[in-house]
N, CA, C and O atoms as a GROMACS GRO file, in nm:
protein
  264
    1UNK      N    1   1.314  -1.557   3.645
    1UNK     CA    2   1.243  -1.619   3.534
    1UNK      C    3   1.116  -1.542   3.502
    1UNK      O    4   1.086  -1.540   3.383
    2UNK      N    5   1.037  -1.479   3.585
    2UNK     CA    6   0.888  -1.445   3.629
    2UNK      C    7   0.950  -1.319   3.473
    2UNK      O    8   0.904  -1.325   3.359
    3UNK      N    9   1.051  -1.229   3.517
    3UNK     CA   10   1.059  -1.089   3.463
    3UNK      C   11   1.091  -1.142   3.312
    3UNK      O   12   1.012  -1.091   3.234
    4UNK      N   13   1.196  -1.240   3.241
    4UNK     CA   14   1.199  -1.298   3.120
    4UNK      C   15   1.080  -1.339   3.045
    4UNK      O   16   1.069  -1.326   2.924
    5UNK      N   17   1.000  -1.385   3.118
    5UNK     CA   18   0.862  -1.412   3.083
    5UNK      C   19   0.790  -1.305   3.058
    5UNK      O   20   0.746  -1.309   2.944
    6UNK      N   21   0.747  -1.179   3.136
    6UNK     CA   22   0.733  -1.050   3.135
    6UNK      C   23   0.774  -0.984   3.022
    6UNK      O   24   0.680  -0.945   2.954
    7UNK      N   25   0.916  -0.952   2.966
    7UNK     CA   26   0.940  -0.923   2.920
    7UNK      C   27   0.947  -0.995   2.786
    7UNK      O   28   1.006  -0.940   2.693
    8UNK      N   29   0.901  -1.090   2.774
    8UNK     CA   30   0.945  -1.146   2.602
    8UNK      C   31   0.756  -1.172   2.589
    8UNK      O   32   0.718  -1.216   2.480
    9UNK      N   33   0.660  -1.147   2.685
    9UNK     CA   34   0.548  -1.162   2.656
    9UNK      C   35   0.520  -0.992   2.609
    9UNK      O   36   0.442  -0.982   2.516
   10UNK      N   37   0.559  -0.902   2.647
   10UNK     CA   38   0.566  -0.729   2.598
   10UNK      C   39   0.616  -0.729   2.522
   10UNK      O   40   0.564  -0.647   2.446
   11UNK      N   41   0.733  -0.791   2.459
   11UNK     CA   42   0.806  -0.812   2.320
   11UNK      C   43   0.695  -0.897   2.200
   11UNK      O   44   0.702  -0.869   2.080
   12UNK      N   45   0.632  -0.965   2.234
   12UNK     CA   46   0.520  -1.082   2.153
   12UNK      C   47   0.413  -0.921   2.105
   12UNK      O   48   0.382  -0.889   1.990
   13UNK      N   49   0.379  -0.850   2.229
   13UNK     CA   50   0.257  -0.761   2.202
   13UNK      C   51   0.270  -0.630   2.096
   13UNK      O   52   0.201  -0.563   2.019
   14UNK      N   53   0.398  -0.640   2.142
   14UNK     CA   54   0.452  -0.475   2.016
   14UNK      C   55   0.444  -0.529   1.884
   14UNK      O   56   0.393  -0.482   1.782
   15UNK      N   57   0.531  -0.688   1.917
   15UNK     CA   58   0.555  -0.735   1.765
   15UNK      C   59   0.388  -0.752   1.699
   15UNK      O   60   0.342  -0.714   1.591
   16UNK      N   61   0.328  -0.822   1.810
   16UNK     CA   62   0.169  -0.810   1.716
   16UNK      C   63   0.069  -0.672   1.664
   16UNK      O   64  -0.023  -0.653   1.585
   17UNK      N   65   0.147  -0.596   1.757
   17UNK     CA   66   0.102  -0.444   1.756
   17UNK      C   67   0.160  -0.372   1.589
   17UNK      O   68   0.107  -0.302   1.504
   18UNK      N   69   0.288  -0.434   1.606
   18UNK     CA   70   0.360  -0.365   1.456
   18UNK      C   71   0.286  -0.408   1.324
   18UNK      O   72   0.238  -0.326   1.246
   19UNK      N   73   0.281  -0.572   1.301
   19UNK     CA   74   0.264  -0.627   1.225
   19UNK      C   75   0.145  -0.575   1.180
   19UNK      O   76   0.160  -0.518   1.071
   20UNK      N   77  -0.010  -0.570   1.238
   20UNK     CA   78  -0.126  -0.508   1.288
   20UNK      C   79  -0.108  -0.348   1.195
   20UNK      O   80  -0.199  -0.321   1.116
   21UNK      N   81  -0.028  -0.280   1.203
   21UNK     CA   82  -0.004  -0.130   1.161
   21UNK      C   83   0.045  -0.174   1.046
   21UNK      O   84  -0.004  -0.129   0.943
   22UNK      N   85   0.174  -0.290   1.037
   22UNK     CA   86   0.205  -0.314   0.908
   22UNK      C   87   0.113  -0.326   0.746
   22UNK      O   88   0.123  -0.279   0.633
   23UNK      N   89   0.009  -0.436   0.832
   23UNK     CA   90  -0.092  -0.470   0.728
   23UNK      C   91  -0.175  -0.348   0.683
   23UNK      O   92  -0.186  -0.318   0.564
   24UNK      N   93  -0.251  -0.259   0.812
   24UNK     CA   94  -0.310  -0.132   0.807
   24UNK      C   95  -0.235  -0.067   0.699
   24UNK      O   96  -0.310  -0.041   0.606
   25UNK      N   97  -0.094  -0.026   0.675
   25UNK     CA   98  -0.066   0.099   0.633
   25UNK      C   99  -0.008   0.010   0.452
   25UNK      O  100   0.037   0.085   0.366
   26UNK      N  101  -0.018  -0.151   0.419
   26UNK     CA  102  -0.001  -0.205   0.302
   26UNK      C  103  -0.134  -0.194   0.237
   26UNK      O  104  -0.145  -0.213   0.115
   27UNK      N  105  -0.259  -0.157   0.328
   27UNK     CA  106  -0.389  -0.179   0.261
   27UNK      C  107  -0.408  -0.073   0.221
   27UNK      O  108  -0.478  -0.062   0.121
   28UNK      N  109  -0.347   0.058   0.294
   28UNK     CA  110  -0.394   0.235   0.257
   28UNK      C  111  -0.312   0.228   0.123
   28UNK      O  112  -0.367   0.266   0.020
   29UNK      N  113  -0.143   0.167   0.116
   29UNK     CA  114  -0.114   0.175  -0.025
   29UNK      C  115  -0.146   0.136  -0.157
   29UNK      O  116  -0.134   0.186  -0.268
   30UNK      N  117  -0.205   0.002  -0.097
   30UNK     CA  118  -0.278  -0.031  -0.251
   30UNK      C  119  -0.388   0.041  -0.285
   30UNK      O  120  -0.434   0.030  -0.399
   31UNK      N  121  -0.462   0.148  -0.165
   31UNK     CA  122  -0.623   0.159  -0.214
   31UNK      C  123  -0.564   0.283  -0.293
   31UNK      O  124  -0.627   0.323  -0.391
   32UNK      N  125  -0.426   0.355  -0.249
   32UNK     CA  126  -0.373   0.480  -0.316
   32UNK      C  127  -0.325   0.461  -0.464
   32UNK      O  128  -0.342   0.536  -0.560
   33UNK      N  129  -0.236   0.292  -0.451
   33UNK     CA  130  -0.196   0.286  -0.627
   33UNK      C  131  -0.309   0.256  -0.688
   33UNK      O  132  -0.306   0.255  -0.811
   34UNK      N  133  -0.438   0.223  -0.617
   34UNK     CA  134  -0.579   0.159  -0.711
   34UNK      C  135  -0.582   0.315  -0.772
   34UNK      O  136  -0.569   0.341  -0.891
   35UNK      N  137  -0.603   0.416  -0.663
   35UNK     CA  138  -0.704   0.573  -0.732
   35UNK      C  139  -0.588   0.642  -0.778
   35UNK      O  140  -0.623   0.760  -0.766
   36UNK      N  141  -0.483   0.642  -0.820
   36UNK     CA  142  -0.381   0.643  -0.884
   36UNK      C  143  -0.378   0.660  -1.040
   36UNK      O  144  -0.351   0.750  -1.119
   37UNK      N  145  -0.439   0.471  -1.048
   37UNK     CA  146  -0.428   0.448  -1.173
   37UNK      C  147  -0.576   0.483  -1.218
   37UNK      O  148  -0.582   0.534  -1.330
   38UNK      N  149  -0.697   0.466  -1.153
   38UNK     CA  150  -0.789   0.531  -1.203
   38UNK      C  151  -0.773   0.648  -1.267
   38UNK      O  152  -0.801   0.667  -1.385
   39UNK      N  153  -0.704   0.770  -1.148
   39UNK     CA  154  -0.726   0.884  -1.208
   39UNK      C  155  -0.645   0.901  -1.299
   39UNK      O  156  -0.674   1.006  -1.355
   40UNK      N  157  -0.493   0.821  -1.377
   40UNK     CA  158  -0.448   0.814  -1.469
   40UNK      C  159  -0.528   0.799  -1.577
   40UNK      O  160  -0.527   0.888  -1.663
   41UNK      N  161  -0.631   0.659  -1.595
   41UNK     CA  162  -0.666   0.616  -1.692
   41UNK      C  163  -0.778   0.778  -1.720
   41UNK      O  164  -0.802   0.822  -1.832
   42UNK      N  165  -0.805   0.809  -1.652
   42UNK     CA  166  -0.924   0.887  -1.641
   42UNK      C  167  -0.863   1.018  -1.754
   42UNK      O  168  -0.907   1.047  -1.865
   43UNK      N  169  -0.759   1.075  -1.683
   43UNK     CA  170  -0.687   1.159  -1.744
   43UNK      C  171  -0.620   1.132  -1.893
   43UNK      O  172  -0.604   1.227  -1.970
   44UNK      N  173  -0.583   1.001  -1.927
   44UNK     CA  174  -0.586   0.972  -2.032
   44UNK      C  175  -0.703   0.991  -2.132
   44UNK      O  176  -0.695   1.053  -2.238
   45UNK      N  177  -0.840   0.913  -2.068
   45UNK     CA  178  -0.909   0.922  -2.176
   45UNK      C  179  -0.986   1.083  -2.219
   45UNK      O  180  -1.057   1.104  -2.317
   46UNK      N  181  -0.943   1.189  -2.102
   46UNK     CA  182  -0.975   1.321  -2.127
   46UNK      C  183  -0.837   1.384  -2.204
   46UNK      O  184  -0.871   1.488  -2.260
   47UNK      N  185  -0.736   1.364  -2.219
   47UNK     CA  186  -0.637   1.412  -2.367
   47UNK      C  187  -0.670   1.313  -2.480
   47UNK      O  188  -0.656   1.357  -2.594
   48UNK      N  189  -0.724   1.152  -2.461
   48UNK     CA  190  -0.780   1.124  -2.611
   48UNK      C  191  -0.904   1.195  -2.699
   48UNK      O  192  -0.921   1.204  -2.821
   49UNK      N  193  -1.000   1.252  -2.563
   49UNK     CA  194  -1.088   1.284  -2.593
   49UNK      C  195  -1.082   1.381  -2.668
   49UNK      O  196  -1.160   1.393  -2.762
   50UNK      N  197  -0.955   1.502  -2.632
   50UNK     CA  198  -0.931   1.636  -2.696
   50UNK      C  199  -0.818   1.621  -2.780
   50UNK      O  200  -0.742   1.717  -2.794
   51UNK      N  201  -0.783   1.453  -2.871
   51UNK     CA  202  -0.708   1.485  -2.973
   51UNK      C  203  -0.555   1.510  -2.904
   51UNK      O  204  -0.480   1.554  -2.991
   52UNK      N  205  -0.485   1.496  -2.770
   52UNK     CA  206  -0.385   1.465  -2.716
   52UNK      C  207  -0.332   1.332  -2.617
   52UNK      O  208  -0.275   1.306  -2.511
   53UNK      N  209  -0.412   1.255  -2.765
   53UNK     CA  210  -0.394   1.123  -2.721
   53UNK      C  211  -0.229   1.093  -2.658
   53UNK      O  212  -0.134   1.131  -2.726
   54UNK      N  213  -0.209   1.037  -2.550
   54UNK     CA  214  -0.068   1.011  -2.520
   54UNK      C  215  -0.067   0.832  -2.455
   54UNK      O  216  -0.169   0.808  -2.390
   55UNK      N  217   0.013   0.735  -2.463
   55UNK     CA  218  -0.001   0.629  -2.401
   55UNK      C  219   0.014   0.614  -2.282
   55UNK      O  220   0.112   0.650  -2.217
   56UNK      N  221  -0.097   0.552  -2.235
   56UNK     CA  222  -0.072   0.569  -2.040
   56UNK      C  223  -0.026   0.462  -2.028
   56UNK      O  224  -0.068   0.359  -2.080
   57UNK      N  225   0.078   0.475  -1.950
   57UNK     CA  226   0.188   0.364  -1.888
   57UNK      C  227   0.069   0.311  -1.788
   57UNK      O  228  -0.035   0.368  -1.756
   58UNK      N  229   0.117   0.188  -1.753
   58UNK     CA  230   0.012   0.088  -1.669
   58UNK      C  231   0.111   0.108  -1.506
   58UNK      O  232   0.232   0.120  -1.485
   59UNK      N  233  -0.020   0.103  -1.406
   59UNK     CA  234   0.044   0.150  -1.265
   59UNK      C  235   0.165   0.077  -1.205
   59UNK      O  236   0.135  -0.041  -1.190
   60UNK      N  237   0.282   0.101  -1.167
   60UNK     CA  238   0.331   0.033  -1.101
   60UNK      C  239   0.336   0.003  -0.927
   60UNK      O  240   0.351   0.072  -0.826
   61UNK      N  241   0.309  -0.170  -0.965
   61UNK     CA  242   0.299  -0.233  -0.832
   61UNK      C  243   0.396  -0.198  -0.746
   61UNK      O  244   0.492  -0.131  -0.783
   62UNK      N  245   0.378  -0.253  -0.585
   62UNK     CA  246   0.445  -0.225  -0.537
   62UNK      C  247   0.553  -0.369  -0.510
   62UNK      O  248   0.507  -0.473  -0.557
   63UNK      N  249   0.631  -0.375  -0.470
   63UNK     CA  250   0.686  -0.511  -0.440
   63UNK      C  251   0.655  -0.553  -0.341
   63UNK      O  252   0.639  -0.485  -0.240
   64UNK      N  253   0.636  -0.704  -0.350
   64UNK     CA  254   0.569  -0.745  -0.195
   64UNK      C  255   0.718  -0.836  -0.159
   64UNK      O  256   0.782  -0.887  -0.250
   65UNK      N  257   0.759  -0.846  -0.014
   65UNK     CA  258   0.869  -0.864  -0.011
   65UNK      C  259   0.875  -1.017   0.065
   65UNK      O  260   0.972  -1.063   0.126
   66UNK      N  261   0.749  -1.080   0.044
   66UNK     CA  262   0.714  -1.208   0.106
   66UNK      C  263   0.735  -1.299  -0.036
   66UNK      O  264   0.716  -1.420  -0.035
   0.00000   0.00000   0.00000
């Protein structure tokens, strides 16, 4: 019993360990689609500026699967 216990308490720690990296690496993606669409809009308003106005598509989200 002692080692089941052992072992599904090392199973609890990875899983909190993953989840932990999960959230970490959902927060680096949004801060990437944020400067993304900045530097889109940015780039847009430097071809309106020079008369190659083009329509900037709006960023796409990511899907959240919750």
């Amino acid at each position: 019993m002692i080692q089941a216990e052992t072992e599904r308490d090392t199973i609890r720690k990875e899983a909190a360990t993953a989840r932990e990296e999960a959230a970490r690496l959902r927060g680096q993606v949004e801060v990437l689609q944020t400067q993304a669409a900045d530097l889109m809009r940015a780039l847009a308003a430097l071809h309106a500026a020079e008369g190659e106005a083009k329509p900037a598509t709006p960023p796409v989200k990511g899907k959240k699967s919750e």
